[in-house]
N, C-alpha and C positions, 0 to 999 in steps of 0.2 A: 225584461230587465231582471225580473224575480229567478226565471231561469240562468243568466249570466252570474248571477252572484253566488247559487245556487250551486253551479258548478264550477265556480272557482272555491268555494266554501270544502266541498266534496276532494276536488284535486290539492289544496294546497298544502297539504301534508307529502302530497308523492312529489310533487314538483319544489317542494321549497326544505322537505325535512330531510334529502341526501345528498347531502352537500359532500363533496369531498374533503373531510379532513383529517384525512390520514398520509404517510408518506407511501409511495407509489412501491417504494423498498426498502421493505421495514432491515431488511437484512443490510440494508446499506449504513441503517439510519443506526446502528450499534457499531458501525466499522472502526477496528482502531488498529492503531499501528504505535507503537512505544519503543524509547527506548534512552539507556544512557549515552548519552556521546561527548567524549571528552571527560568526562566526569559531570554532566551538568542532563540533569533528564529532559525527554522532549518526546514532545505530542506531532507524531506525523499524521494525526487523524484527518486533515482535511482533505479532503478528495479519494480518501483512503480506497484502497481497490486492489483484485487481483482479477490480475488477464490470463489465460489459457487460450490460447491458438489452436493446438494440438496436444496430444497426451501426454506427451513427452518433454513438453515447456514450460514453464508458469513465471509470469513476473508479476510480482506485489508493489506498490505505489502510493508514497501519500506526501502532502507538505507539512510544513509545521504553520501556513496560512497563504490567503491567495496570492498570486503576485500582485503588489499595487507599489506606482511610483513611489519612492522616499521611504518604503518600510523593507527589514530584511525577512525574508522569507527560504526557508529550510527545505530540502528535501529529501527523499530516502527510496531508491530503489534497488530491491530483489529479485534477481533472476539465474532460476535454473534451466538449461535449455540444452539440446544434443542428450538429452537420457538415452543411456542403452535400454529402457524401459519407459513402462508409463507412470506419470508422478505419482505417487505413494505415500502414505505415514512413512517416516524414517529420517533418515540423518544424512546429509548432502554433504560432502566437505569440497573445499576446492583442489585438496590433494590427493582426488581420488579420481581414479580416471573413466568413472561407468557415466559423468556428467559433466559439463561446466557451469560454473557459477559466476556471475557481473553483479556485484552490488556497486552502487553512487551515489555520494553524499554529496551534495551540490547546497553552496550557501549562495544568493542572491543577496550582495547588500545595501543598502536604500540608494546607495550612489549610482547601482543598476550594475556592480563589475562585479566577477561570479569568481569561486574557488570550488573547485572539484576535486573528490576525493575519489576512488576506486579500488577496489579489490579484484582482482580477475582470475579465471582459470589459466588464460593464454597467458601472463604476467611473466618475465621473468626477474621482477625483484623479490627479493629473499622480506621484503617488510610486511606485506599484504597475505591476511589467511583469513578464513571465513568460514563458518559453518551455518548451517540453513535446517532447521530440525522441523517437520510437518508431524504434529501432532493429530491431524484431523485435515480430511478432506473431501468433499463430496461434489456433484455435479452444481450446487450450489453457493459452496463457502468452503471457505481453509483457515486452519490457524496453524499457529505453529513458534517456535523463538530461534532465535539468532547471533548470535556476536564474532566478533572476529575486530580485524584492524585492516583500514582502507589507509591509503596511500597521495600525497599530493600529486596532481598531475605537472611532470616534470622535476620534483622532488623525493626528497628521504622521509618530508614528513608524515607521521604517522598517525590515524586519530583514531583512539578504543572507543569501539562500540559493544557496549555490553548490554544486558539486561533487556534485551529487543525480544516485544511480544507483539506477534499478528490474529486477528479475528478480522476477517470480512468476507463478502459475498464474492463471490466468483462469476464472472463472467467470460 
């Protein structure tokens, strides 16, 4: 018995003192995505992330909160994809023809009926222009800003997004 207590005495610092409490990605856990829309500023941090496929694509993503019945909930996605090159620092626009750009702004509102905005390279309304700027980017994370004006789906209307900054991990 003197030995059993003995050696839980001896162990319980290695078995009870490394507890995990840390986030698993800390790179995730500073992710943000910002920006003004409309005139009204907004936090797309939650789920915030960038995907990379290949060298030549990247799309960025986040909400303004999860989906849940009865609340509205915002979103925001950036993609550059078709690079005649591999992504880079620099400056994307959608009037330039070395890349295409799809940004979507999608509202979910509590009643569950959705409004979609979009900007596109393939586009041919004269409303929709975007530009996508990578200030930094590594096998880990990207940041970078953005603004431009997206488009209703089936519509003239137009919604400015300005003042858009990204920071997040890359995956």
């Amino acid at each position: 018995m003197k030995k059993a207590i003995l050696i839980l005495l001896v162990l319980s610092p290695v078995l009870f003192g490394c507890s995990k409490d840390h986030n698993e990605d800390p790179a995730n856990e500073a992710a943000s995505l910002t920006a003004t829309v409309g005139g009204a500023k907004k936090d797309f941090g939650v789920g915030a992330k960038a995907h990379q496929n290949n060298e030549k694509a990247i799309s960025i993503v986040g909400s303004t909160a999860a989906l849940q019945k009865g609340k509205q909930s915002e979103s925001l996605q950036l993609a550059i994809f078709e690079s005649a090159e591999k992504i880079h620092t620099g400056t994307y626009k959608m009037d330039v023809s070395l890349c295409k750009i799809l940004v979507t702004y999608s509202i979910v509102k509590p009643d569950g009926t959705q409004l979609n905005f979009s900007a596109s390279s393939d586009s041919y309304t004269p409303y929709d222009a975007f530009t996508i700027t990578i200030t930094s980017i590594n096998d880990k994370e990207v940041k970078g800003t953005f603004s431009g004006k997206v488009v209703g789906g089936g519509t003239t209307q137009t919604i400015s997004i300005t003042n858009g900054v990204f920071s997040t991990s890359l995956k």
